[in-house]
Each structure stands twice: as C-alpha cells, then as structure tokens.
DRENTOR-664084 format. One record per atom (N, C-alpha, C): residue in three letters; atom name; y, x negated, z negated. Coordinates in nm, 3 decimals, m for minus. Layout:
N
 residuo atomo      py      px      pz
     ALA    CA       Y       X       Z
...
***
This chain:
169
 residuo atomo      py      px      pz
     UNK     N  13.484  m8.099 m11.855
     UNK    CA  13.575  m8.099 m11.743
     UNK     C  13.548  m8.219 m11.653
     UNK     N  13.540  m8.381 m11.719
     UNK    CA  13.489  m8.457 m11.630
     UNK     C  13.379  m8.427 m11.565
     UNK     N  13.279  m8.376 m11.619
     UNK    CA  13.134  m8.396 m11.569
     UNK     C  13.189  m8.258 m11.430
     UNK     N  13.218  m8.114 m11.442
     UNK    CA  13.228  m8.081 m11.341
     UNK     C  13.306  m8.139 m11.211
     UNK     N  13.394  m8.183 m11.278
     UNK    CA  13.514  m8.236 m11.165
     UNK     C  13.410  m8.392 m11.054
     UNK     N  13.398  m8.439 m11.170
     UNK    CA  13.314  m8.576 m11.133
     UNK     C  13.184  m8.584 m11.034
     UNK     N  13.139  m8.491 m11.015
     UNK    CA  13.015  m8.443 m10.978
     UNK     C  13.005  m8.375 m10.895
     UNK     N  13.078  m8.302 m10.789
     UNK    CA  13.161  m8.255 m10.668
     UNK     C  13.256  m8.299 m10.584
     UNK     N  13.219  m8.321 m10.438
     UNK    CA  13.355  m8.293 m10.398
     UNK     C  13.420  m8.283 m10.415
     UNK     N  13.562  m8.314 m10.365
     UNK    CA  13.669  m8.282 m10.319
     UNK     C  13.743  m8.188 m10.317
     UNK     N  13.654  m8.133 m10.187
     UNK    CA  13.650  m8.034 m10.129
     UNK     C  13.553  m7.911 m10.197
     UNK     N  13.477  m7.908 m10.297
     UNK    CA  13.434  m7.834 m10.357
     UNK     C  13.485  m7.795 m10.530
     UNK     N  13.598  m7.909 m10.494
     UNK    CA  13.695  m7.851 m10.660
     UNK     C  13.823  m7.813 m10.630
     UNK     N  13.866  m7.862 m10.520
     UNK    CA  14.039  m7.807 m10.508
     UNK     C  14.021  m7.678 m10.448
     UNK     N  14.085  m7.568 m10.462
     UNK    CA  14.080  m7.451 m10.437
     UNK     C  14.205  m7.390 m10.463
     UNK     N  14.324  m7.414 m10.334
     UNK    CA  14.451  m7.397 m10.309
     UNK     C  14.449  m7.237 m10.321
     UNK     N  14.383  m7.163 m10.284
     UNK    CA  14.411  m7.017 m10.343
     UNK     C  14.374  m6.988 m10.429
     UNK     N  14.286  m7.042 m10.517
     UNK    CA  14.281  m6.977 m10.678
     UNK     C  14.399  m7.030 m10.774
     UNK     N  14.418  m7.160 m10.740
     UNK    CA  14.563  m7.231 m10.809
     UNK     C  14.640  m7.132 m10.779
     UNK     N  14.691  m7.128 m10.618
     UNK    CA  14.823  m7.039 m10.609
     UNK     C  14.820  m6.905 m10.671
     UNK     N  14.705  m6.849 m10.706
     UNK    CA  14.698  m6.691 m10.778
     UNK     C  14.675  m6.668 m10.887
     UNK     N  14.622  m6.802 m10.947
     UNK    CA  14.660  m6.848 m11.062
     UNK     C  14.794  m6.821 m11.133
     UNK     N  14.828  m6.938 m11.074
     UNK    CA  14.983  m6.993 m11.115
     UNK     C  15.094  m6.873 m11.120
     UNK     N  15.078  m6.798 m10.946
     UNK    CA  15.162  m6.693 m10.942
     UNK     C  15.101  m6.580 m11.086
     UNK     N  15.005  m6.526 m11.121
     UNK    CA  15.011  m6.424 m11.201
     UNK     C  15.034  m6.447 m11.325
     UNK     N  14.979  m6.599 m11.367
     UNK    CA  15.053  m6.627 m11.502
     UNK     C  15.210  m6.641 m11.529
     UNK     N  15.283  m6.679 m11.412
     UNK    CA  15.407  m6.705 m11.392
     UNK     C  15.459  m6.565 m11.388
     UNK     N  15.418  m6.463 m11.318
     UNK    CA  15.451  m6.323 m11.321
     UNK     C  15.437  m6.219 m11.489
     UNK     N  15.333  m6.292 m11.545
     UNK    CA  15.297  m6.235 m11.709
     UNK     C  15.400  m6.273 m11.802
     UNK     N  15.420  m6.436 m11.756
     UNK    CA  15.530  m6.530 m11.852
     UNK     C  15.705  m6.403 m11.823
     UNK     N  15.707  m6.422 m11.666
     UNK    CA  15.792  m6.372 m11.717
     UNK     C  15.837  m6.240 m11.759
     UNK     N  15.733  m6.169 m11.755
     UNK    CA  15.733  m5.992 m11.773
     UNK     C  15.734  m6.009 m11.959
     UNK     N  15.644  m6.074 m12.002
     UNK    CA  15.688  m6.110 m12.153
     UNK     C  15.860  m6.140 m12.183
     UNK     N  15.862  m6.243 m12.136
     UNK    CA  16.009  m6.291 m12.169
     UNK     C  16.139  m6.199 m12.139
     UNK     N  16.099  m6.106 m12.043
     UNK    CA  16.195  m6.024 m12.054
     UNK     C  16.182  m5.912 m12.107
     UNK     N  16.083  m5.889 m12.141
     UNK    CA  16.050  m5.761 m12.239
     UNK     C  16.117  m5.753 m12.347
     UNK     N  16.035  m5.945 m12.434
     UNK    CA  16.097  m5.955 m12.559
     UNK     C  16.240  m6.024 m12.564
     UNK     N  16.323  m6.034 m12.452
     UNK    CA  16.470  m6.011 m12.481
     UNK     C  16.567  m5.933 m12.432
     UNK     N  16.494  m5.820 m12.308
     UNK    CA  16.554  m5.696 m12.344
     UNK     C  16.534  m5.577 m12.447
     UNK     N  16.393  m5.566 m12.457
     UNK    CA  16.357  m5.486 m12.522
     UNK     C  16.341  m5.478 m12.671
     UNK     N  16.267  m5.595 m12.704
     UNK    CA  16.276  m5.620 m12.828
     UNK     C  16.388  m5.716 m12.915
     UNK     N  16.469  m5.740 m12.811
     UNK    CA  16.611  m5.817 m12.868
     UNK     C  16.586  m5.998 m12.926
     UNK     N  16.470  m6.013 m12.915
     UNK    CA  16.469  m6.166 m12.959
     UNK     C  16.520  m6.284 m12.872
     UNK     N  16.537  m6.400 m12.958
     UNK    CA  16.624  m6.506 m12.896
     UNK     C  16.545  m6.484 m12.740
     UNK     N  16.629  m6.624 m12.726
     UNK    CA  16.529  m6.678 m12.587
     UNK     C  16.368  m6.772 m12.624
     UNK     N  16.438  m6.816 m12.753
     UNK    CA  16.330  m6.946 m12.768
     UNK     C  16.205  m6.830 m12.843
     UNK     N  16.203  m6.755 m12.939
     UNK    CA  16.095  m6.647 m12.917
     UNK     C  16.025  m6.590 m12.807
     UNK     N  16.147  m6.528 m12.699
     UNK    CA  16.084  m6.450 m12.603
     UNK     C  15.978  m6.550 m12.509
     UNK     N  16.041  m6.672 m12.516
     UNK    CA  15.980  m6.815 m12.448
     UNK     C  15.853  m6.800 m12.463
     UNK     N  15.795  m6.760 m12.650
     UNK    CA  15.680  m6.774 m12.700
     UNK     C  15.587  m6.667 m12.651
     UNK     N  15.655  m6.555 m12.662
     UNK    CA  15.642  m6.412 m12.612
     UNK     C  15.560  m6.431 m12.519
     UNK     N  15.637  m6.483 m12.383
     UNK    CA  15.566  m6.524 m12.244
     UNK     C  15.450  m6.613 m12.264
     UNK     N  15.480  m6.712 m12.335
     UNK    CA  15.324  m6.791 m12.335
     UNK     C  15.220  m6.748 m12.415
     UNK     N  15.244  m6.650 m12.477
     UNK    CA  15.152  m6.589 m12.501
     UNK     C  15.056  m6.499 m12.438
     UNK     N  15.133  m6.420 m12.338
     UNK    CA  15.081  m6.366 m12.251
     UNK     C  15.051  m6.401 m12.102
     UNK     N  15.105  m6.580 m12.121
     UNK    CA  15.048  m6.613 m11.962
     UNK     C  14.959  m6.706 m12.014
     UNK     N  14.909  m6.803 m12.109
     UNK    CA  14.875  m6.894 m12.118
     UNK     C  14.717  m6.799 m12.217
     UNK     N  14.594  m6.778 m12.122
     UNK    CA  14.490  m6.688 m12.159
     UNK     C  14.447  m6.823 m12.220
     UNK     N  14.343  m6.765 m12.280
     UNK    CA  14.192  m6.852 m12.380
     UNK     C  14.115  m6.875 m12.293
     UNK     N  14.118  m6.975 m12.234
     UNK    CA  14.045  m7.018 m12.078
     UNK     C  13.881  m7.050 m12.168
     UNK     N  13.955  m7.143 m12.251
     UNK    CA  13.814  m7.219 m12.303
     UNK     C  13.713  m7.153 m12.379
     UNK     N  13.810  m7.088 m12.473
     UNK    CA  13.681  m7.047 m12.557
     UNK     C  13.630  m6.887 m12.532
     UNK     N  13.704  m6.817 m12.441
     UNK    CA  13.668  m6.679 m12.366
     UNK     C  13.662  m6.684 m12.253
     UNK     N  13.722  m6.743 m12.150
     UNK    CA  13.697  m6.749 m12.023
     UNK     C  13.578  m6.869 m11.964
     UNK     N  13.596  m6.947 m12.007
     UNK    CA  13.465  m7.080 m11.996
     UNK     C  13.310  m6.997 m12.004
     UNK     N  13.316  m6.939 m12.133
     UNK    CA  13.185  m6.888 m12.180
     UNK     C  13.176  m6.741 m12.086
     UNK     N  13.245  m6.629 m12.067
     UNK    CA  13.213  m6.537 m12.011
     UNK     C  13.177  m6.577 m11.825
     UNK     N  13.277  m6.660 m11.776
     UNK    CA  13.227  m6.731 m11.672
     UNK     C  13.099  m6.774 m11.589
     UNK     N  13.086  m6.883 m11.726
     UNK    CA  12.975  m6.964 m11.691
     UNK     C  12.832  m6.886 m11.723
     UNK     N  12.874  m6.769 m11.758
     UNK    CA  12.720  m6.696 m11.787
     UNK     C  12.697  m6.615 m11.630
     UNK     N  12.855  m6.562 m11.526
     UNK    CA  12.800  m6.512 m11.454
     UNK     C  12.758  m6.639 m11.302
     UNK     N  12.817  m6.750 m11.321
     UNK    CA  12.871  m6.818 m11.163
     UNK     C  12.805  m6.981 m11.252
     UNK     N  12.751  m6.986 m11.347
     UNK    CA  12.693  m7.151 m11.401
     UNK     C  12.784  m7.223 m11.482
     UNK     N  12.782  m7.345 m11.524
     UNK    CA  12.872  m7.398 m11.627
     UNK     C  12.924  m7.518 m11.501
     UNK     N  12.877  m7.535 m11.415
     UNK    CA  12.909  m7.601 m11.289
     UNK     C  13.059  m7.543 m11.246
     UNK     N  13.080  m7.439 m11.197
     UNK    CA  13.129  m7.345 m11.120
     UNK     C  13.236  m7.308 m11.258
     UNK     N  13.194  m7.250 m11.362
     UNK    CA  13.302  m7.217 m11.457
     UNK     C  13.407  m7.308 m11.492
     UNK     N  13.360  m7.458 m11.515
     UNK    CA  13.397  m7.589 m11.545
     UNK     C  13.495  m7.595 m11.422
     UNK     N  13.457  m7.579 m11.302
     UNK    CA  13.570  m7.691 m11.206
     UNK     C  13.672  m7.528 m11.215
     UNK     N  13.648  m7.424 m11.217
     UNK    CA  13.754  m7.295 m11.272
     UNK     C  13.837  m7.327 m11.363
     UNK     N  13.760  m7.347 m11.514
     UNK    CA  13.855  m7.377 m11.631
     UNK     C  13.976  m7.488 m11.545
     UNK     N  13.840  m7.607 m11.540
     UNK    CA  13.982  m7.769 m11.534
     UNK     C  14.084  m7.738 m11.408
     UNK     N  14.097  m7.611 m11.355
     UNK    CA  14.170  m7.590 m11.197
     UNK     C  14.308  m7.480 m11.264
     UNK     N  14.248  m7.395 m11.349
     UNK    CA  14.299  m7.294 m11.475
     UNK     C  14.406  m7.430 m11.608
     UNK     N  14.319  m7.533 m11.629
     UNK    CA  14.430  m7.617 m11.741
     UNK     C  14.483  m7.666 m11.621
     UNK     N  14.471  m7.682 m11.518
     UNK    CA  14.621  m7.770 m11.456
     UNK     C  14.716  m7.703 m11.478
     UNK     N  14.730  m7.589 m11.404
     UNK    CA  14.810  m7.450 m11.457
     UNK     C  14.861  m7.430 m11.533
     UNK     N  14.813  m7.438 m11.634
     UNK    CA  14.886  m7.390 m11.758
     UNK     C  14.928  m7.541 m11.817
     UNK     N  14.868  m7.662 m11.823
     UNK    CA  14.923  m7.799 m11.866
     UNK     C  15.071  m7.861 m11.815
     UNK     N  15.034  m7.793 m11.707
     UNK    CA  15.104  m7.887 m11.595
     UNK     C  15.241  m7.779 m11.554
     UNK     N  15.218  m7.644 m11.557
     UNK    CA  15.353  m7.576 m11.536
     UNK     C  15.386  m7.453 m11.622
     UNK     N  15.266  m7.396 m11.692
     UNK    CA  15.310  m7.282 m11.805
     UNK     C  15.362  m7.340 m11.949
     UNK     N  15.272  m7.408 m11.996
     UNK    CA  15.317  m7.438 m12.094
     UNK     C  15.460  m7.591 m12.104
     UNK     N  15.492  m7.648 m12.006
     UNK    CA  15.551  m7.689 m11.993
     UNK     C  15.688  m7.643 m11.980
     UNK     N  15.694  m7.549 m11.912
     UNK    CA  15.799  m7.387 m11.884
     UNK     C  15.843  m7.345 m12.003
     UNK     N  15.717  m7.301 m12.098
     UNK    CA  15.787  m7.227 m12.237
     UNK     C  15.809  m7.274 m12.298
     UNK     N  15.820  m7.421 m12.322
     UNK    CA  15.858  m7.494 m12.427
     UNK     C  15.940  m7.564 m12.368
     UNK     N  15.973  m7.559 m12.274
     UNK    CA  16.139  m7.632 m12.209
     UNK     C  16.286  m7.502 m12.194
     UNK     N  16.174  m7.359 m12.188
     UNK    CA  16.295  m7.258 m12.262
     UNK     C  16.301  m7.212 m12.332
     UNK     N  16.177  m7.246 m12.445
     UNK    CA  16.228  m7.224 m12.560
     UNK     C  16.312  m7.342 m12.646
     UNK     N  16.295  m7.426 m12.602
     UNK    CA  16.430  m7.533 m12.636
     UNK     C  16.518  m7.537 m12.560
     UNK     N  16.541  m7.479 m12.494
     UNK    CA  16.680  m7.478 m12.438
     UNK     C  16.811  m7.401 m12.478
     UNK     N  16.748  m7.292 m12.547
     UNK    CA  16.831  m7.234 m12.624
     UNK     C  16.894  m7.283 m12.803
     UNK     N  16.796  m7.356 m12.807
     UNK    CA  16.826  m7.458 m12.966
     UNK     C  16.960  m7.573 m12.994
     UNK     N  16.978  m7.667 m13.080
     UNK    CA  17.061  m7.790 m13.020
     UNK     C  16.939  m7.898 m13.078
     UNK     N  16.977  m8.016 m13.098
     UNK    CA  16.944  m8.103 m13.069
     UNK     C  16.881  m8.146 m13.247
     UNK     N  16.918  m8.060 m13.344
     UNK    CA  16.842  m8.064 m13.457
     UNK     C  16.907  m8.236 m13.540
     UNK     N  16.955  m8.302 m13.424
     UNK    CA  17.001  m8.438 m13.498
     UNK     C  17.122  m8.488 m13.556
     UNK     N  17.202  m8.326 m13.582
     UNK    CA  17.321  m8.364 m13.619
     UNK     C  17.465  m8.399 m13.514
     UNK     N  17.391  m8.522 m13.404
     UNK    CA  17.481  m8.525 m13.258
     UNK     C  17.576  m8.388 m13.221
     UNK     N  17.631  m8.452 m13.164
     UNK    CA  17.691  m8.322 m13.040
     UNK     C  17.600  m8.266 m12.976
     UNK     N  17.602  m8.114 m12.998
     UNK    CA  17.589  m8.073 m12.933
     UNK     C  17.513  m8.038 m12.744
     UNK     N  17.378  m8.086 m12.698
     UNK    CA  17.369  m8.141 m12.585
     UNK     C  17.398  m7.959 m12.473
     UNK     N  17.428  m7.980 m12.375
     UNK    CA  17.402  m7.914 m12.262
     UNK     C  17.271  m7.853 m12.222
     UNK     N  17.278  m7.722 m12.184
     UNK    CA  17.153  m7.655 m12.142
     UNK     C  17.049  m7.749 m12.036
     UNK     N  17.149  m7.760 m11.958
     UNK    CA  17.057  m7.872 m11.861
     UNK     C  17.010  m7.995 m11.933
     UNK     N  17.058  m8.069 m12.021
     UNK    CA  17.051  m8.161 m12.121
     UNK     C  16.909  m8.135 m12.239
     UNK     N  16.892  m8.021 m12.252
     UNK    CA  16.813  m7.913 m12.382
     UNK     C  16.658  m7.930 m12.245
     UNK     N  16.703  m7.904 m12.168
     UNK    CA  16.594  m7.838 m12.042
     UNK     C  16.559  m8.011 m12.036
     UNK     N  16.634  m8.121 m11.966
     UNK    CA  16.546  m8.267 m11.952
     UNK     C  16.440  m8.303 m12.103
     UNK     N  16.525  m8.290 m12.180
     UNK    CA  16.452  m8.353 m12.262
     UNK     C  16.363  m8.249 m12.329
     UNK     N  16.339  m8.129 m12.293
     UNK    CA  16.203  m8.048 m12.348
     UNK     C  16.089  m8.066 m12.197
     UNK     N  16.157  m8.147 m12.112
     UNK    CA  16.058  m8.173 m11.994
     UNK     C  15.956  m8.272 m12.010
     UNK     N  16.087  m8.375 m12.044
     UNK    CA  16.039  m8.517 m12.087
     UNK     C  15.927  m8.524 m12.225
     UNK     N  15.963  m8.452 m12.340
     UNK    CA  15.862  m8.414 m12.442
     UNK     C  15.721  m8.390 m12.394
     UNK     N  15.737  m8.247 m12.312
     UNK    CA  15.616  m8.184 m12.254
     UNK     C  15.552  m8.295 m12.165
     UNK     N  15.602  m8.375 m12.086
     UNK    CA  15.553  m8.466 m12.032
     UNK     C  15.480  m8.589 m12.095
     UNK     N  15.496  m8.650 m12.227
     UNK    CA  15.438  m8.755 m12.283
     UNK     C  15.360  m8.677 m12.347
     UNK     N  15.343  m8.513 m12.433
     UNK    CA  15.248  m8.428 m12.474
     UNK     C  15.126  m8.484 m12.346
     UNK     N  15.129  m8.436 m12.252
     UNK    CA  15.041  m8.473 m12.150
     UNK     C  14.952  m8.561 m12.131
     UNK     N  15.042  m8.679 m12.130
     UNK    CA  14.940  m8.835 m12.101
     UNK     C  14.882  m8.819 m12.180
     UNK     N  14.916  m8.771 m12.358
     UNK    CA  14.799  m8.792 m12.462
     UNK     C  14.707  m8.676 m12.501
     UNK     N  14.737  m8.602 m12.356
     UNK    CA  14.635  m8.440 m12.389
     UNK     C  14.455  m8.544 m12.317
     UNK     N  14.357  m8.533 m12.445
     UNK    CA  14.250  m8.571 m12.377
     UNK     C  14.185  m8.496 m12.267
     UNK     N  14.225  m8.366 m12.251
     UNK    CA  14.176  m8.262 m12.148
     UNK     C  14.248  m8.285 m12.027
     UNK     N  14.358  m8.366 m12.056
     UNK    CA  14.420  m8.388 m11.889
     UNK     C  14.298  m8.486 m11.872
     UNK     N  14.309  m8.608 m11.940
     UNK    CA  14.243  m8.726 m11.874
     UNK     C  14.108  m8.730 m11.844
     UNK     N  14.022  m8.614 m11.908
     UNK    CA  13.918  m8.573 m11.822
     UNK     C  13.916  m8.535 m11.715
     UNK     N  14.025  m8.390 m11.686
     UNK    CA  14.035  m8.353 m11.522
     UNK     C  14.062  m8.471 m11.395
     UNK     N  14.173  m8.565 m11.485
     UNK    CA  14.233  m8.680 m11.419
     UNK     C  14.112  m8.773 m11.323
     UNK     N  14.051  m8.807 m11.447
     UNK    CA  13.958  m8.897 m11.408
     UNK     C  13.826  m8.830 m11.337
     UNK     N  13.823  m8.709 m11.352
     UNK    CA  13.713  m8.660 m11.313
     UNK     C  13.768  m8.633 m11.160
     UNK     N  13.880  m8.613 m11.088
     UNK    CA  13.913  m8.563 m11.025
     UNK     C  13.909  m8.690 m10.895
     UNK     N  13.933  m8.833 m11.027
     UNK    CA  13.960  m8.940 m10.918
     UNK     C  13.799  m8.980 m10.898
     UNK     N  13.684  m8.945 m10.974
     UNK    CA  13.564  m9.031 m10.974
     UNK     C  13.518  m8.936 m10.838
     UNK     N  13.600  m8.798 m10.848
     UNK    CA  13.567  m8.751 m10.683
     UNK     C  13.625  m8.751 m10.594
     UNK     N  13.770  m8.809 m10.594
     UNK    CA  13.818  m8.831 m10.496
     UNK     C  13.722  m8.960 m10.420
     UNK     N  13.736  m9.054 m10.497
     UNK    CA  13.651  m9.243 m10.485
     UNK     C  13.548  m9.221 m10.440
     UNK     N  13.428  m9.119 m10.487
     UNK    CA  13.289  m9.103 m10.513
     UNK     C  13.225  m9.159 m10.564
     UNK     N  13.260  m9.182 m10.688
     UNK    CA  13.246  m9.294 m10.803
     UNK     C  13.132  m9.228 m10.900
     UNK     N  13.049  m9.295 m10.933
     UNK    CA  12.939  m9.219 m11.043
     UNK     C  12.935  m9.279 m11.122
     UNK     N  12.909  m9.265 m11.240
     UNK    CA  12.922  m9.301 m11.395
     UNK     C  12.752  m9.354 m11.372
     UNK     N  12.775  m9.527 m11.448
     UNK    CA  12.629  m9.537 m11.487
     UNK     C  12.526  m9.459 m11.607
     UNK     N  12.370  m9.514 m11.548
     UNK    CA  12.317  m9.355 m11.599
     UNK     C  12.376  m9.363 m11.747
     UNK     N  12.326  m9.495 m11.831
     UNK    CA  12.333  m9.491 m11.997
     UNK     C  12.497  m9.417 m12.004
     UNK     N  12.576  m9.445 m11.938
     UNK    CA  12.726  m9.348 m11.972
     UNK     C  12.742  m9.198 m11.922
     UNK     N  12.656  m9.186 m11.820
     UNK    CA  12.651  m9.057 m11.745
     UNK     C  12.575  m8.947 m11.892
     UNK     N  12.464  m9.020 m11.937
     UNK    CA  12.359  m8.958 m12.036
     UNK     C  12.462  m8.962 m12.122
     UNK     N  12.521  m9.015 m12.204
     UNK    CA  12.601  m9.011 m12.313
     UNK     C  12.750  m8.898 m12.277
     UNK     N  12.814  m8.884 m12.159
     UNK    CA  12.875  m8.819 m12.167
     UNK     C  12.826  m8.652 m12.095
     UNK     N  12.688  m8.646 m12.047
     UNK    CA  12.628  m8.538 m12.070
     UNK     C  12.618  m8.515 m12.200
     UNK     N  12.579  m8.607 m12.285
     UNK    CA  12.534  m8.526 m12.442
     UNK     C  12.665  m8.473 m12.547
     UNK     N  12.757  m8.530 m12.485
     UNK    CA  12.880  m8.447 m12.582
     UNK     C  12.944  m8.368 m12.460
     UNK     N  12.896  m8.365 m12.356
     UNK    CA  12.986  m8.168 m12.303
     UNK     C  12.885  m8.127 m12.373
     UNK     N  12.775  m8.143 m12.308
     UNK    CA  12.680  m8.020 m12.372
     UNK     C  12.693  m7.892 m12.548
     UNK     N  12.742  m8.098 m12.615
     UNK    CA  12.747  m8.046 m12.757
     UNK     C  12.905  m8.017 m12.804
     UNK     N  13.003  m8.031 m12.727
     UNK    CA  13.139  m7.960 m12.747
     UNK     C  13.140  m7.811 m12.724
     UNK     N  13.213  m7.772 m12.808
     UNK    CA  13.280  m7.671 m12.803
     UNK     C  13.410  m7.691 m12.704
     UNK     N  13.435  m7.576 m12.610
     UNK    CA  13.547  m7.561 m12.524
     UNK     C  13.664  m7.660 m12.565
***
C-alpha cells in the first residue's frame, strides 16, 4: 500500500468517484444485510450489525488485490485496494461495530449507558483500533510521501520493495 500510494501522484491516487461508489454500494449492502437479518431473520441488532459487515466489507486483499492486479498491474490494483481500505477502515467497519454495540450495555457492571453513550464509545474504540491498524499507516504515510513528494532512500526504498513483494495481502 505504501509503495503504491508513495510512488504517484496525488492526483493519480485520489479518485473521488471510485471512493464515492465505493462507499455508497458497500453502505447500500451493509444496510440491505442488516435489515434482512432483523426483519427477516429476526436477529438482534448487534448480529444483524455482523450480518451487514459481512456483506459490505469484501476480501479486498486476498481476492480482490490478486484478481485486479492480474488485469490493470499491482501499481493500479494497490492504489484501488489502499482507496477500497479507507472505506471500509475508516467508515464500514467502524459503522458495524458501533451498531453492533449499541445495542449491548456496558459489560462493567455500571449503569447502564445510553444508546448515544453505547454509539461514542464504540466510535472511540474503533478509532484507537485504527492508529494501531499497520495498513492505515501505510496508506497514511504513503499518501503523505505523495502529497510532499518525498522518496524513500534507495537502501529503504529496496528493503521496503522486498517485503511488499514478499507479503501476502
């Protein structure tokens, strides 16, 4: 994800209509799940929650990366995937796990907290999940070494070519 992000433009990684059609159809799957599985199949909310992320939050990496990058390059698949995890890092999966705790309590014995109360603090969770997701801080940094136009020296450039290459998604 760094190396694509890092290694382009700007203007050749942000791509405001694939995000927005992105976002909108996973957001449209999330919620066609979630109401399926709590009209139809009768489960809580915090299931149906799961329900939805299951069906919005696809296998970018290890099915979409690879089928991708075989038709459009690992260039082109790469700044897709890391444009695909904002998406889902940053507002799907953040979504289903702030309603699927919202329907829970607080597990600590306390009173009881408030839905809106259930909803901050499954935000706040999902949010420190984040800083320590290493796949954000690749896009992150990859995103700023192209905003800057910053290039990695070669001995670090070579070294972090040799583990994308040798990672798995």
């Amino acid at each position: 994800l760094f190396n694509a992000l890092s290694q382009r433009s700007v203007a050749e990684v942000l791509n405001p209509v694939f995000v927005a059609a992105y976002a909108l159809g996973s957001l449209t799957a999330m919620a066609l799940g979630v109401l399926w599985a709590r009209r139809v199949a009768g489960k809580t909310l915090s299931a149906s929650a799961f329900v939805g992320m299951g069906m919005s939050c696809s296998n970018s990496g290890f099915i979409g990366f690879p089928l991708v990058a075989q038709v459009f390059g690992p260039v082109n698949a790469g700044i897709g995937l890391a444009l695909a995890m904002v998406v889902e890092n940053f507002l799907l999966l953040p979504l289903a796990l702030a309603l699927a705790d919202s329907d829970v309590g607080d597990g600590q014995g306390a009173a009881p907290l408030s839905r809106a109360a259930r909803w901050r603090l499954a935000l706040a969770q999902s949010a420190r999940g984040l800083v320590r997701n290493p796949m954000i801080w690749g896009i992150a940094l990859g995103f700023a070494f192209s905003v800057l136009g910053w290039r990695l020296p070669v001995p670090a450039a070579r070294a972090v070519d040799l583990l994308a290459m040798s990672c798995a998604a």
